[in-house]
C-alpha positions in Angstrom: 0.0 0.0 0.0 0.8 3.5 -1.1 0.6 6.2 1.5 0.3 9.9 0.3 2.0 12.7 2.4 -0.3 15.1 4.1 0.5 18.6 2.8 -1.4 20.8 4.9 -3.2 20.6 8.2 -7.2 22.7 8.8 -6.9 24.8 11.3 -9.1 22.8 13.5 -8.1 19.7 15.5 -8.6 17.4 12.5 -5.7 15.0 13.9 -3.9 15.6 10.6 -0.4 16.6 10.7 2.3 17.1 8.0 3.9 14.4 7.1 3.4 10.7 6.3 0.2 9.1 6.7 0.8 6.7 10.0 -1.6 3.0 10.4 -3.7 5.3 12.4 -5.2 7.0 9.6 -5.1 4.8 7.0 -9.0 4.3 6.0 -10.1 1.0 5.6 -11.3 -0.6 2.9 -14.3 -1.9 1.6 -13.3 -5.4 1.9 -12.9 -5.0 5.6 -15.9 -3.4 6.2 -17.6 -6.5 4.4 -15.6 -8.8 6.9 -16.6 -7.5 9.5 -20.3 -7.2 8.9 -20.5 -10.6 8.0 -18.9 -11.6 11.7 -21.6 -9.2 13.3 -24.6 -11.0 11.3 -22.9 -14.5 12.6 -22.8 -13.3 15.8 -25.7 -11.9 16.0 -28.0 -15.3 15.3 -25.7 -17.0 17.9 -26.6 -13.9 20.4 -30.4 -14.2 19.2 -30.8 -18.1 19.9 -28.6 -18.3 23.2 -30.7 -15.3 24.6 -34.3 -16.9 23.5 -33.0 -20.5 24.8 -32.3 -18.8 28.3 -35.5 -17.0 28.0 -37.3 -20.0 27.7 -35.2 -22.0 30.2 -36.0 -19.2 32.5 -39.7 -18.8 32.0 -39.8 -23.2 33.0 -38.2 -22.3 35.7 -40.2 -19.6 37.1 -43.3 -21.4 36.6 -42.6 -24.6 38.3 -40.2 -23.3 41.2 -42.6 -20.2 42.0 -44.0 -21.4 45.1 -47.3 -19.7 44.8 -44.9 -16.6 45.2 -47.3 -14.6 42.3 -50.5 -15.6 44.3 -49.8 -13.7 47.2 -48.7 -10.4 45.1 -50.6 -7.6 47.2 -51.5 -9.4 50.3 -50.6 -8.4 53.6 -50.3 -10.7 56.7 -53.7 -10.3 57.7 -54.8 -11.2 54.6 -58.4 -13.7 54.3 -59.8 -15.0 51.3 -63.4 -14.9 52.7 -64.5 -15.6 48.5 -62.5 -18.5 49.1 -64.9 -20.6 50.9 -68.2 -18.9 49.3 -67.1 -20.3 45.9 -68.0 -24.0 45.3 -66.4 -26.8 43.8 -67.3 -25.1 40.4 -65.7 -21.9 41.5 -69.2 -20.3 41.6 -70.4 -18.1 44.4 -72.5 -19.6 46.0 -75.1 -17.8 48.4 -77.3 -18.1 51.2 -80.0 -17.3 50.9 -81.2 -17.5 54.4 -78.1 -15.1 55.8 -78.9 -12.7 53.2 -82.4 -12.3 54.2 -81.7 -12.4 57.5 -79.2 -9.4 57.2 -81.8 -7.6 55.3 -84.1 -8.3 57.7 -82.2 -6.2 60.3 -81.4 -3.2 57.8 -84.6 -2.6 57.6 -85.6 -2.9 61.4 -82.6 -0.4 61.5 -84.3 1.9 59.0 -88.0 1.6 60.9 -86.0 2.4 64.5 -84.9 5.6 62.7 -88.3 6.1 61.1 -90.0 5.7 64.7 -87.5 8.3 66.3 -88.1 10.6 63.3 -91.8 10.9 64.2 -92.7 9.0 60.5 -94.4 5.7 60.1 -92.6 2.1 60.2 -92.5 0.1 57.3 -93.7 -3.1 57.4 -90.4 -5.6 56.8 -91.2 -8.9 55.4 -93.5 -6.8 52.4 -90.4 -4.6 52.2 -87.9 -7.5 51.9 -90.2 -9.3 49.3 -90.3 -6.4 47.6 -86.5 -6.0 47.5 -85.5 -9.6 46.7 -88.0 -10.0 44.2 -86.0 -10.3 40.9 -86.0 -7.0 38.2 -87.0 -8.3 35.0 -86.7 -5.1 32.2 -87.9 -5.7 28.7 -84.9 -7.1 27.0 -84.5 -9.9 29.8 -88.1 -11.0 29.6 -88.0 -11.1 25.8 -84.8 -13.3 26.0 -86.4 -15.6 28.1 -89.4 -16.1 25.7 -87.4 -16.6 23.2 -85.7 -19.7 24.9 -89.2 -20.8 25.9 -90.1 -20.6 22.3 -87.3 -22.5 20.7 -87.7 -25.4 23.8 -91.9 -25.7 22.8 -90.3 -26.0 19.1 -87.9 -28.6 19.8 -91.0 -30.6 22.1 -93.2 -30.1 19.2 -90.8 -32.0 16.9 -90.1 -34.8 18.9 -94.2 -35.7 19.0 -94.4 -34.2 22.8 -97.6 -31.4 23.6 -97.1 -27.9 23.5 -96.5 -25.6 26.4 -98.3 -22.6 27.2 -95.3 -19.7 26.6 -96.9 -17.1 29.0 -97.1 -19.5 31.8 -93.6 -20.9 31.1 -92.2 -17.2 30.8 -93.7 -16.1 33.7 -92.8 -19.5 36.3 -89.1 -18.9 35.1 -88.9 -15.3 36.2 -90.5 -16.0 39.5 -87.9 -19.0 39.9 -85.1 -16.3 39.5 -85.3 -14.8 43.0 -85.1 -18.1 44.1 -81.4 -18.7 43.1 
């Protein structure tokens, strides 16, 4: 290689001075340049695979050796899962239906102890806790259900059995909703 004499410097810090060109400054070529991008794209898939193998070897870990340590995330020492034993084996709620009358019951003797030291009238309780475990049907609900009651008397028609009467049906399914 043929090195060219540097005749004259900028008058900034350029690192240029007179004289020969040292290794320093000799630019490389484009045949290194192509080397060494070709060793960064090998390297890189090695990089990309041994970091996505740890990854997963990582994530296996986590999961089996966790020791519930996720669960209890937000939980303080005094912490009960009282939803824990309402749900059933299903992982439905389930409720009772006598404690949650019974607690109603004595809101609303509450309310009439207030209502008698007001100077107003009491309220009688059991029509006041009919009326406020009754089920709320709106429109949309009571046309659903007639449409299931429909399709079921369609299905009995078809395999030979008699007819039920819709209106009846509609209305003893409703009433069976504030009984769940």
């Amino acid at each position: 290689m043929r090195t060219t004499p540097v005749t004259k410097a900028s008058a900034y810090c350029s690192g240029n001075r007179t004289g020969r060109r040292g290794a320093m400054d000799l630019r490389r070529t484009r045949r290194h340049m192509v080397h060494t991008v070709r060793v960064l794209q090998d390297a890189f898939a090695y990089v990309l695979f041994g970091v996505v193998i740890v990854g997963v070897i990582a994530a296996i870990a986590s999961f089996f050796f966790r020791a519930d340590a996720y669960d209890s995330i937000g939980r303080g020492g005094f912490f009960v899962d009282e939803d824990a034993a309402r749900r059933g084996p299903g992982g439905a709620t389930s409720v009772n239906v006598a404690e949650r009358d019974e607690e109603i019951r004595q809101m609303l003797e509450a309310r009439n102890a207030r209502r008698v030291a007001a100077g107003k009238e009491p309220v009688d309780v059991e029509d006041e806790l009919a009326r406020l475990v009754a089920p709320t049907v709106d429109a949309q609900l009571r046309e659903e259900i007639r449409d299931h009651v429909v399709a079921r008397n369609a299905r009995r028609i078809r395999r030979g059995q008699e007819p039920m009467d819709v209106d009846a049906e509609v209305e003893r399914q409703i009433s069976s909703l504030g009984q769940l």
